[in-house]
N, C-alpha and C positions, 0 to 999 in steps of 0.2 A: 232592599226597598220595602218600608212597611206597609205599600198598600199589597205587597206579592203574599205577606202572612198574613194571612186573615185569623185574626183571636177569636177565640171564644166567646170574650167578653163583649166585641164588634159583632158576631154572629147572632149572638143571643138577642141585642138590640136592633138589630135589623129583622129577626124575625117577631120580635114586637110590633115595630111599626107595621109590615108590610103582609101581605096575603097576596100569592103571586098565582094570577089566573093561567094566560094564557103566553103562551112564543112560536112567533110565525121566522120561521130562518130560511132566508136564501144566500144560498153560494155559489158561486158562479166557479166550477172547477174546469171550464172548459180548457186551459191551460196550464193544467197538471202535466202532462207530458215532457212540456217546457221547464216546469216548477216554478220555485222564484214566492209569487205571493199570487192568494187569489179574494174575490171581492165578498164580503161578508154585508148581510144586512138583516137585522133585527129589529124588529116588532114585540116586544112585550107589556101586554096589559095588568095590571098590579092594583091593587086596591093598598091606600096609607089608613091607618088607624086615628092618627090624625094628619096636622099639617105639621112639614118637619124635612128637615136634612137627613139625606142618606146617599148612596153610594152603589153604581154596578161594576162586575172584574172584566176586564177584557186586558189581554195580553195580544196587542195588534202592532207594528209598524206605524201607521198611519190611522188618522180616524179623520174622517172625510163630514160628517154629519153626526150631530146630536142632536134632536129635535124631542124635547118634552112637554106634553098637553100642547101641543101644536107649535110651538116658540123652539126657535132655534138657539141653538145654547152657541156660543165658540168653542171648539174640539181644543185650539190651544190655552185655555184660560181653566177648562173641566175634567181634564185626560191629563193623567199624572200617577207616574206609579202604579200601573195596570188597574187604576180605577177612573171612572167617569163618574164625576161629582155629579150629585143630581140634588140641588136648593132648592127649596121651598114648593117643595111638592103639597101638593091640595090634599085636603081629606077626603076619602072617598076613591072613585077611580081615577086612573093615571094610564097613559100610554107615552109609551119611550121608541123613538127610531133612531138605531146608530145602524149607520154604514162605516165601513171599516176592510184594510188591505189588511186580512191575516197572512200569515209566511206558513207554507207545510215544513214539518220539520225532518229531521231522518235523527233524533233521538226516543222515537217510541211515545213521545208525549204529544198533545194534540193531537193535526193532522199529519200523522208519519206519511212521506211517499219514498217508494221503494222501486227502482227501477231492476227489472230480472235481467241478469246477464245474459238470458239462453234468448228471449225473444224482446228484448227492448226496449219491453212495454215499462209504463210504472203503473204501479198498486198503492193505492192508499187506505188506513182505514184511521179511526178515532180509536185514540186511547185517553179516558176523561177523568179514572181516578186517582189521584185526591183530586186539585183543583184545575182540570185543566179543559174545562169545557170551554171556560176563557179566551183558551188559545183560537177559538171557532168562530164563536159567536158572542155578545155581550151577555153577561148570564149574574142573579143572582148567585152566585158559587160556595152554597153550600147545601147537605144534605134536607133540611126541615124548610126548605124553599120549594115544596113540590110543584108543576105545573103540566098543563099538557106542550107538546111540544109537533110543529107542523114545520116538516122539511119539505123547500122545494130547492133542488139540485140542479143546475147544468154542467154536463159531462160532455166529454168527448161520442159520438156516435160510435156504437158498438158494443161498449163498454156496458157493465151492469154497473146498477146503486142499490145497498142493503139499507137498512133500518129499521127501527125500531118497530115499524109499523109494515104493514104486508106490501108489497114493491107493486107500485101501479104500473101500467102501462107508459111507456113514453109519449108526449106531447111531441108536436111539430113533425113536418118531413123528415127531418130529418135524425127524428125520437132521439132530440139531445136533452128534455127536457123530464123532473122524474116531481109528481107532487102529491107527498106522501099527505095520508090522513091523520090527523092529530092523536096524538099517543094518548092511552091514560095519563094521570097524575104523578107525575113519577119526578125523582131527582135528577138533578141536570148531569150528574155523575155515571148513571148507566144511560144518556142516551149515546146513539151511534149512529155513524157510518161508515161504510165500505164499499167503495167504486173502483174498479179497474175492471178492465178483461176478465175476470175468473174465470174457472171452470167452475159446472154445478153440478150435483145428483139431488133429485126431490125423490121425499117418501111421505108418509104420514101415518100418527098415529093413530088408534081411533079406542076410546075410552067407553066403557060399560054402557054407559048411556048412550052411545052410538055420535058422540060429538069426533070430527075430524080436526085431529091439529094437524097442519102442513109442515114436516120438515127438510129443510135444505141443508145441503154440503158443500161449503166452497174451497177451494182452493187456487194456486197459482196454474194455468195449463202445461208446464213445465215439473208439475208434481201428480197430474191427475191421473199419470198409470201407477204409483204408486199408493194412491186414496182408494184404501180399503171400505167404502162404503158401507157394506153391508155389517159386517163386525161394530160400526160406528151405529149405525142405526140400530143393532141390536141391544148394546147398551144405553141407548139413549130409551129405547122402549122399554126396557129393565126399569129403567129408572121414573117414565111416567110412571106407568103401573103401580111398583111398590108407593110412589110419592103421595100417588093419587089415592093410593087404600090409606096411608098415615096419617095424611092432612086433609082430608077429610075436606079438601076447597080444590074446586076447580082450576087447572093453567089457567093463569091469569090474562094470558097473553094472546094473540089472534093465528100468529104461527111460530116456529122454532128453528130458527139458522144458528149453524153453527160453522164460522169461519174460519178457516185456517190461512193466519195473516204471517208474514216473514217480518225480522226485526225485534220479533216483540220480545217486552221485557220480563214480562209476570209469564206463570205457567198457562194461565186465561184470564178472562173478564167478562161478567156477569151483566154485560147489557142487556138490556130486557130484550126480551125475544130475537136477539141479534150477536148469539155468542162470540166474541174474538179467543181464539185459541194459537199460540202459540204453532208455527208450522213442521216445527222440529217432530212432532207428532205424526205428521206424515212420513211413516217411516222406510225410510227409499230403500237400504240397506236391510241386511236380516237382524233381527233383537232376543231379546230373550223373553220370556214370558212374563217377567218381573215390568218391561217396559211398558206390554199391555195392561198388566194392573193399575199402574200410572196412570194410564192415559183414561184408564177409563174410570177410576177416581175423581180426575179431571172434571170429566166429564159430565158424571154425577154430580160433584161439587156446585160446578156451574148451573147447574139445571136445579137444586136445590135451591138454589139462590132466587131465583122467578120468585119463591114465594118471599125467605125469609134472607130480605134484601131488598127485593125491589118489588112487591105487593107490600111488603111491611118494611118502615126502614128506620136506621136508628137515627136520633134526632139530631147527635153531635158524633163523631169521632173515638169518644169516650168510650163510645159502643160498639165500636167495629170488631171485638173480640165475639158480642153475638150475630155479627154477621158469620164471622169468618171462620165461628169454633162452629156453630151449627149445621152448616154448609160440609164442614170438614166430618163431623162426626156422623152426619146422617147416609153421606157420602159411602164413607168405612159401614156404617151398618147395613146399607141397602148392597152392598158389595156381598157383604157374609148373609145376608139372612134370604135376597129374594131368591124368588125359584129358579131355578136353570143358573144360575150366578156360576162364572168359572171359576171367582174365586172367593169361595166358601172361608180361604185363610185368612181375609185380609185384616181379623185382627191380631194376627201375627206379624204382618209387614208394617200395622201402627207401631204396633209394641217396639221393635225395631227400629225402625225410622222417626216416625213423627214424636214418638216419644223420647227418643236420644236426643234430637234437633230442641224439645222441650228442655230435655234437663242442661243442656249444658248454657241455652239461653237463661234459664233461671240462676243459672252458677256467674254470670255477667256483671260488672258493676251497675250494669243498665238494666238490668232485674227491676222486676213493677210488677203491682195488682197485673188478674189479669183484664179487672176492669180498672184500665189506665188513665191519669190523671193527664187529658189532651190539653194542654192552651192552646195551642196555637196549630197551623199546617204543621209547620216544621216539624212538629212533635209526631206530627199523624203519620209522616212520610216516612222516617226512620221507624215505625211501630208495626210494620208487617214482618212478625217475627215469630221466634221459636214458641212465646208466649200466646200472643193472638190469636196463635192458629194450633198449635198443637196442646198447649198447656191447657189452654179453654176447651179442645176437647175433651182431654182424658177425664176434666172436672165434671163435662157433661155428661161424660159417659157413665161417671160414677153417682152424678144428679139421678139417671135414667134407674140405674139402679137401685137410689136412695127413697124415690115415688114412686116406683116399678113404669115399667115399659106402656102397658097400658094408659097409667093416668096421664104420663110423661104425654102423652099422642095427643090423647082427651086435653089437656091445657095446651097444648099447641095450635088447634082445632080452634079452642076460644080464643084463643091468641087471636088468630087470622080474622077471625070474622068480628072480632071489634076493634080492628084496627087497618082493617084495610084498607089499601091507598093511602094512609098515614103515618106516621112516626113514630118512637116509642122510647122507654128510656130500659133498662133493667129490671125495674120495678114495674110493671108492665105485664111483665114473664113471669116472675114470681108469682105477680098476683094470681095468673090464668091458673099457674100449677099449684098453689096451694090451696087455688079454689078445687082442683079435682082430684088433688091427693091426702086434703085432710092434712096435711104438713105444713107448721112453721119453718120457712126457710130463711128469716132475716138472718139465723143466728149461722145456718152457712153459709149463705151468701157472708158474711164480716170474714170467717175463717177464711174459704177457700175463695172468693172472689175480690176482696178489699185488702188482702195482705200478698206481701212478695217472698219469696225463696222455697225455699224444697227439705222436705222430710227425708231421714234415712230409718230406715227399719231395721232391724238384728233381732235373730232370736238368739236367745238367752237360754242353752240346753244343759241340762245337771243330767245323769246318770251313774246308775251302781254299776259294781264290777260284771253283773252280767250282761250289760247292754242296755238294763230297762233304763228308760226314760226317768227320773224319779222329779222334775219339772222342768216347764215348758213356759215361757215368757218371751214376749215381744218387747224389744226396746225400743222407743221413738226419740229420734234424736231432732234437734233444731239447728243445725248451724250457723253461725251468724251469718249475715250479709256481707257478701263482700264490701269491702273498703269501699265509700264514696257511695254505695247505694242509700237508697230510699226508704225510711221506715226499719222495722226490725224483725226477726226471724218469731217465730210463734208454731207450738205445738197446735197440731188438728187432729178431728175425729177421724180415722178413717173405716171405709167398710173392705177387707181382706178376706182372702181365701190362705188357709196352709194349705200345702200340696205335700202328702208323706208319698214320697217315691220308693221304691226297692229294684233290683236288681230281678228281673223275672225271666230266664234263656237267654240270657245276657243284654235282655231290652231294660231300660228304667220305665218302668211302669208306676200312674199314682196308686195307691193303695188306699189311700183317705185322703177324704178334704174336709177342714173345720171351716164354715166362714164365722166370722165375730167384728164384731166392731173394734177397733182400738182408738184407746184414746187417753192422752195423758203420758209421763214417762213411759211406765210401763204397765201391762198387759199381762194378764196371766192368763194361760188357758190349759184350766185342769183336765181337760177333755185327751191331753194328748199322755197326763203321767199314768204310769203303770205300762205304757206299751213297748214293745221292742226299740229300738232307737231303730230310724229307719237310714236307708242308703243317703238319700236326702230329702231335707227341710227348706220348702220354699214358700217363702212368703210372698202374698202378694199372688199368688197362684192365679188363673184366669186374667189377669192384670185389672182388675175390679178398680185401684186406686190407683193416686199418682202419687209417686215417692219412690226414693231411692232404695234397692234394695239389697243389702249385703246378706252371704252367703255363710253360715258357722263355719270351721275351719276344717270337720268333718264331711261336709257337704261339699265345699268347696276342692277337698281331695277327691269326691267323689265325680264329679261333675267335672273336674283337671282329667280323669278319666277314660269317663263317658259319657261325656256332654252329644254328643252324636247319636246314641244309643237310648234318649228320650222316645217313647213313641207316638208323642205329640208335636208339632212344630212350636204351638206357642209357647210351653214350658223351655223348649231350647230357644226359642228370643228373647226369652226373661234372663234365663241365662250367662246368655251370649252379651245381653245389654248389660246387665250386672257388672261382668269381666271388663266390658269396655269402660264401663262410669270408675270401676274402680285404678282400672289403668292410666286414665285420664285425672284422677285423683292424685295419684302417686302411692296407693297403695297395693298395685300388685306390678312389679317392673316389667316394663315392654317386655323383654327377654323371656320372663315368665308367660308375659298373655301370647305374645308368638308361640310358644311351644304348646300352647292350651288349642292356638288354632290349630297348629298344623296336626295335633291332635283328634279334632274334631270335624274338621271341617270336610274331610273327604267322605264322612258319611252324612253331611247335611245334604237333605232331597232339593229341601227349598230355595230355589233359585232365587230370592232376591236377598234372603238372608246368607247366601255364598257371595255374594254382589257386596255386601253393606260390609262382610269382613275383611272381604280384599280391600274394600276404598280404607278401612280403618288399620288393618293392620301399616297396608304404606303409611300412611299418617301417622303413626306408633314411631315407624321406622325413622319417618323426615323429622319427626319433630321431640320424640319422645325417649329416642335413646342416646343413652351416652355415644359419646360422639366417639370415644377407644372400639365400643363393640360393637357400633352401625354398621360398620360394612362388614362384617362376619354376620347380623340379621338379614342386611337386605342380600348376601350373597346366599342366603338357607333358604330367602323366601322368594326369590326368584328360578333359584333351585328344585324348589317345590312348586313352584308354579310351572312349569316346562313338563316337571314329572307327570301332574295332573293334566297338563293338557294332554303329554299321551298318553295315557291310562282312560281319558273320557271316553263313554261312548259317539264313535261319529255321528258330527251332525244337530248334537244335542246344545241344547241351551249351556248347560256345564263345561261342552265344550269351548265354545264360542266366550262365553266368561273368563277361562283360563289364558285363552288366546288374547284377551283386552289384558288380562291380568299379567300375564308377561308383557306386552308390549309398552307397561305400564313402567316395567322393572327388568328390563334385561339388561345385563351389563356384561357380560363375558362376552370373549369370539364368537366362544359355539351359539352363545343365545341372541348374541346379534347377527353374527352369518344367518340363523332361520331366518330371523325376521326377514333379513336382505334376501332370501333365500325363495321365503315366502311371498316375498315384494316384486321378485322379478319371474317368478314363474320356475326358479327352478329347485325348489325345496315345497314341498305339500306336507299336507297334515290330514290324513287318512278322514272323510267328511265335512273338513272344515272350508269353507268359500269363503275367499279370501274378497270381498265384494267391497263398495267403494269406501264406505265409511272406515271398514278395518281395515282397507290398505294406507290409508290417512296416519290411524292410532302407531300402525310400523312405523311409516316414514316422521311421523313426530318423536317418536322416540330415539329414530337413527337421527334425525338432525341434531338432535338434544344432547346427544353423545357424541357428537362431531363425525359421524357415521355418513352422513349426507350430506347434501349444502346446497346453495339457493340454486343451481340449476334443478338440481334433482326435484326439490319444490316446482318449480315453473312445468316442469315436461308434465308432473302428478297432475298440476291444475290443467294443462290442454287436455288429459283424458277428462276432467270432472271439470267444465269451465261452467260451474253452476255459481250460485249464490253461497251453496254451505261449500264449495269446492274454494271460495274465498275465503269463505270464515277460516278452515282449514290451513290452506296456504301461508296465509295471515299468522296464525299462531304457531307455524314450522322456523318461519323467516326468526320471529324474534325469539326461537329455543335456540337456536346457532347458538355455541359457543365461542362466541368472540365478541371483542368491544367493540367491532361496527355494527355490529349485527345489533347488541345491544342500547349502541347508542341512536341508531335510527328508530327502531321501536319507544324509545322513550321519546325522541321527539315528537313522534307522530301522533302521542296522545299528549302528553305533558304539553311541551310548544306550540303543539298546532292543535283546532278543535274543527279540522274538516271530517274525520270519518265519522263517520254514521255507528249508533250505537251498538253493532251488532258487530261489529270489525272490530269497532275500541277492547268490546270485551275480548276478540278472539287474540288480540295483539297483548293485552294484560294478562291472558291466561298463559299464552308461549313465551311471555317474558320471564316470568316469577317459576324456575326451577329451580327446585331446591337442593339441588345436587350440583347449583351451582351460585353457590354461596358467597366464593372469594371472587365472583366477575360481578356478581349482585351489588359486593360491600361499597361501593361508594356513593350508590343509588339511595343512600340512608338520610345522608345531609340533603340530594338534592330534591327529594321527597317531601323533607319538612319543608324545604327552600319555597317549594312550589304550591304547597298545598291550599294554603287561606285564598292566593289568587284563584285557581284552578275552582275552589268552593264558590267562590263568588261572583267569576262569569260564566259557571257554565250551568246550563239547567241538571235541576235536581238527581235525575237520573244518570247521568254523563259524567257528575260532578262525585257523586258515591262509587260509580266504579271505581275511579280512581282513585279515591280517599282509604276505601277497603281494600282493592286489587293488588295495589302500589304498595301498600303499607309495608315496612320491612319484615313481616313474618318470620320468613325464613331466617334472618339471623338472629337468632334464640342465643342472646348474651345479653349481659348485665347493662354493658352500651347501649344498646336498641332503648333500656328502658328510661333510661339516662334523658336519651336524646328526646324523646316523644315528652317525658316529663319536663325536661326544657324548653319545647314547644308549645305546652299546654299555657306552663306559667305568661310566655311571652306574646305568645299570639292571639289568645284571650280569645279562643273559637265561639260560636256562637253553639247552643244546645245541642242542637241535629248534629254537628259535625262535631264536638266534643261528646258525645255518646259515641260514635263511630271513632272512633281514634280510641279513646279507653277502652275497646270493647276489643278493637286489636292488639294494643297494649296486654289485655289480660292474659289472651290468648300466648304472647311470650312469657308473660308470666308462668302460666302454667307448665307449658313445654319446659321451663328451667326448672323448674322444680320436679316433674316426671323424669325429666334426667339426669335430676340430684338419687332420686328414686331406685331409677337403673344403675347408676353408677355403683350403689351402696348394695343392691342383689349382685353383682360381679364383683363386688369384694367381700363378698359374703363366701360367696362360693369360689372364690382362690384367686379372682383375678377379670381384667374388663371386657378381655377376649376369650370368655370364653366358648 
């Protein structure tokens, strides 16, 4: 439908014509309980630049009235394609009334409503970016359309309503009625609401100058003995604090909630003063300390966002990478640097993670600036990726470093206060920091912000027969783009640290650090000839830059080692990531990077970096090795995973990892009897509580191996008849191995589009085992069979899981690529969903090739089993 994509080129002109003052919205939700649709009505007053034609988004059912400058328009002659024509509009000002039935949804978009298994009630909140404020109320629908915004609600009695604005009292006897005070100027994309039942806990901050912000905590009452309040409120008061010493401008906001909603899609969302957080957060079950960082990442992120997002906001789409990198990076720095902070490491958990998730989305045929070239929604929607959000960190991390930390604050500072409650483009940013760092940035902004793909670094080491160093050079490599991308590979400048490490009581300790610029092929840095050759040479040292960074062959025997025996964490995530890029490459074969882990990884402290090699090495396993010597790996590293869980100390986080980590990979008697063992109360693990979540992680693994079956599922759900105790369930039923098992799971998303998004995924995640491959193979044709329909009625978020989830991944053969290449030609997908299909496409690309890789190490070394 092209009024549902709104271009850029439509945006742009419309934000010419129009200046949008105010919107008055009432909803009448008082039969949310029921569900079905409830009654929308808006008021928005607008000023036209002149007289002229234009257009408001509303995605409703029905629309009941359209009334402009007083005159009734017809709803069937002006409502078409989720827009409401609006002719001959007067120059000057304009008031618009549409009434309209919207539908609550149960895909995460709009108005999701969620009924709780445990008490019956439903939960609704808003979810509104990219364009979905539509779905609520009639809305200009786009970012540079700011306005204020005035909710009045009617709900069910009892129930609370959140929003953007501080929660009045209820109206009437019967306080069904809720009428909020007008918001700032803000985009129709962070406002919100949130109505149900909740539970609450209120605190508040209170800032130097003695100003009080109010914050709130909500959740489901069903979850409120496990909302950790205090812990939540401590990081969120971490996080004023530092924000408020950075940016130098006041919360912008009158109070601070943060919700914890079920359903939802994204990690959170950045409504102004009215957080939506994911509820998987509330964590019922015990975690590890890796899951706290997360969450409180999270948290941080969102609450960064108050300023740079929704005090300042970017003008198109284009620019969502500075919403999303600055958010992300500020996030990770207030983690490491404020005071009391638990986790002083977390740029080690970037380096790791967010940075891995970067490179491999830059290795993608759908690699892009990471200031991206948006036309249209579609484009925006598929664009919250590897790039957006972690690659635009690392850049800014290395901006911060490029202006120093100071000026970087001092231009942000200007930033905020001349552009407040306004919009802004890239240029904007630059401006602020080059006015208070003295630096020319156009010419990086072209390198690192206007160009796509990723740098590999090598040093280049010559030595005499005694060891000494006799020179020392960095190579900068460009690799092309993959096939089908955008634009062309380009050498850049970067700022690096060398790290010379030695062997010191058996620790790798640095011994020296050079930093230098590099830039061009190659690099020389005479700083390092004349010196002993050290244990290892790492580039890239601090992770200062983003780029790929390979290891000399010297270093790399070293580090094959005693990578464990660093006694730093971040030098072992450089590492660690290293090994993994290069395993993913096809340059160091699975079989290899397995032995490097099981190597190293019993002396890793770091609990998330023990967490990120288990998820990688399985993934090695399913996808990455020859298929002669896969089960002699997965039978070593499940092996080793058993050993490890009883070697852990009870109780600890290590343990509990190990414990997910077999249940991940157990394939033997002995290692499924524990499971079962451990499932039914009569096999223990000296400290470990086997509590509700991990009894879940067993029985999906016992189902997955035809170890259990759909009763044994049902009795699980009577102890946990929760909401994740369905999520759960859900994704047990369709790991069965068998073809009914498998074919009602396909129906249930594929055929049918009742479940609600939070099922669809738990049913597409218990589908897709990759250890079971020959019950999968027929699901390849009827995949393609299905897909352009499946894209095309179902809403965006409902329609990607499926397009991603489904995909034949796991059959990693030259057919897979075949068939998606024959789809592509003939079903002529449209942008969005031909970047998502190529993207997984690649992804068996690469798998056959890592285990052309592995294949060719086991016949190197005498054979494929070894």
């Amino acid at each position: 439908m092209p009024g549902t994509n709104l271009t850029r080129a439509e945006a742009q002109e419309r934000a010419r014509l129009l200046t949008v003052d105010a919107y008055e919205i009432e909803l009448d939700l008082s039969g949310a309980q029921e569900g079905g649709t409830f009654r929308s009505r808006t008021t928005v007053r607008f000023d036209a630049a002149e007289a002229g034609d234009t257009f408001i988004d509303l995605v409703a059912p029905t629309v009941h009235e359209v009334v402009l400058n007083g005159a009734a328009l017809d709803p069937g002659k002006v409502f078409a394609d989720s827009r409401i024509a609006l002719d001959g509009l007067a120059a000057g000002a304009n008031e618009l009334r549409v009434v309209a039935d919207c539908a609550y949804t149960n895909t995460g978009e709009g108005l999701h409503r969620f009924v709780d298994p445990v008490d019956q009630q439903a939960y609704l909140y808003t979810q509104f970016e990219v364009p979905d404020a539509r779905r609520v109320f009639a809305s200009f629908e786009q970012p540079d359309l700011k306005a204020s915004f005035a909710f009045t609600v009617r709900a069910p009695e009892g129930w609370v309503v959140i929003s953007n604005s501080p929660t009045p009292e209820p109206e009437g006897d019967s306080g069904a009625v809720w009428r909020f005070a007008p918001t700032p100027r803000i985009s129709s994309y962070i406002t919100a609401l949130i109505v149900g039942p909740y539970h609450s806990v209120h605190s508040s901050w209170e800032g130097e100058d003695g100003r009080l912000v109010p914050l709130g905590l909500y959740c489901r009452p069903s979850l409120a003995e496990f909302l950790d309040a205090e812990d939540i409120f401590a990081v969120t008061r971490q996080g004023f604090d530092w924000f408020q010493e950075k940016f130098d401008y006041a919360y912008p906001f009158e109070k601070y909630d943060q919700l914890f909603v079920p359903e939802f899609n994204a990690g959170a969302m950045e409504n102004a003063g009215a957080v939506t957080i994911r509820d998987q957060y509330v964590f019922r079950s015990k975690v590890t300390d890796a899951a706290y960082e997360v969450r409180a990442e999270t948290i941080l992120h969102e609450l960064a966002h108050m300023w740079f997002g929704d005090l300042v906001t970017m003008e198109w789409w284009n620019d969502l990478w500075l919403n999303e990198s600055f958010a992300t990076y500020t996030s990770i720095a207030c983690l490491a640097h404020a005071e009391g902070s638990r986790w002083p490491h977390s740029w080690t958990t970037f380096a790791n993670q967010m940075k891995t998730w970067a490179y491999r989305q830059d290795q993608l045929p759908s690699t892009h600036p990471i200031m991206a070239e948006i036309r249209d929604l579609d484009d925006v929607l598929v664009n919250f990726d590897g790039i957006t959000y972690a690659k635009g960190a690392s850049v800014l991390k290395q901006l911060v470093a490029y202006v120093g930390v100071d000026e970087f604050f001092r231009g942000v500072q200007a930033y905020f206060r001349r552009h407040e409650w306004g919009n802004t483009r890239l240029s904007d940013l630059l401006d602020a920091l080059e006015e208070t760092s003295g630096r020319d940035l156009r010419t990086w902004s072209k390198a690192w912000l206007e160009t796509a793909g990723i740098n590999v670094l090598r040093p280049e080491i010559e030595t005499a027969p005694d060891g000494t160093i006799t020179s020392f050079a960095v190579r900068q490599e460009a690799p092309a783009l993959p096939p089908g991308a955008a634009g062309t590979s380009t050498l850049r400048p970067h700022r690096v640290a060398v790290g010379l490490y030695d062997l010191v009581d058996g620790r790798l300790v640095r011994t020296d650090r050079i930093e230098l610029d590099v830039d061009g092929p190659l690099t020389d840095v005479p700083q390092v000839a004349g010196r002993p050759r050290p244990a290892v040479v790492l580039l890239n040292d601090d992770d200062l830059s983003y780029a790929k960074v390979r290891l000399d062959p010297a270093s790399l025997e070293a580090v094959t080692r005693h990578l464990g025996d660093f006694t730093e964490s971040l030098p072992r995530a450089l590492c660690w990531a290293s090994a993994w890029d290069m395993t993913r490459d096809g340059e160091l074969a699975t079989r290899d990077y397995l032995e490097l882990v099981l190597a190293g990884i019993a002396k890793e402290s770091d609990i998330g970096l023990v967490q990120s090699l288990q998820r990688q090495v399985k993934l090695a396993l399913d996808l990455y090795a020859a298929p002669d010597w896969r089960p002699t790996g997965l039978a070593r590293w499940s092996e080793f995973a058993l050993e490890r869980l009883r070697a852990a100390e009870p109780g600890s986080d290590h343990q509990l990892a190990w414990a997910r980590a077999l249940a991940g990979t157990a394939r033997t008697d002995e290692q499924l009897g524990l499971l079962e063992g451990l499932l039914d109360g009569s096999r223990s693990v000296d400290g470990l509580a086997v509590d509700t979540d991990l009894r879940w992680s067993l029985l999906l693994r016992l189902t997955a191996t035809g170890r259990a079956d759909g009763a044994r599922v049902d009795a699980e759900l009577a102890r946990d008849a929760t909401s994740a105790g369905e999520r759960h369930a859900a994704s047990a039923r369709a790991s069965l191995p068998t073809a009914e098992a498998k074919a009602e799971a396909w129906a249930s998303v594929v055929e049918s589009d009742k479940l609600p998004n939070a099922l669809q995924e738990a049913v597409i995640g218990g589908f897709v085992q990759t250890e079971q491959t020959e019950l999968l193979a027929p699901y390849t044709e009827r995949y393609f069979a299905a897909l352009k329909d499946v894209w095309e009625t179902r809403s965006h978020e409902m329609a990607q899981q499926v397009a991603v989830g489904l995909y034949p991944a796991a059959q990693v053969e030259q057919a897979t690529l075949d068939a998606t290449d024959a789809w592509l030609a003939s079903a002529e997908p449209g942008a969005a969903l031909r970047r998502l299909v190529t993207e997984s496409r690649a992804g068996v690309e690469r798998a056959l090739r890592a285990r052309a890789a592995d294949a060719a190490a086991g016949g190197a070394a005498g054979g494929g089993a070894s």
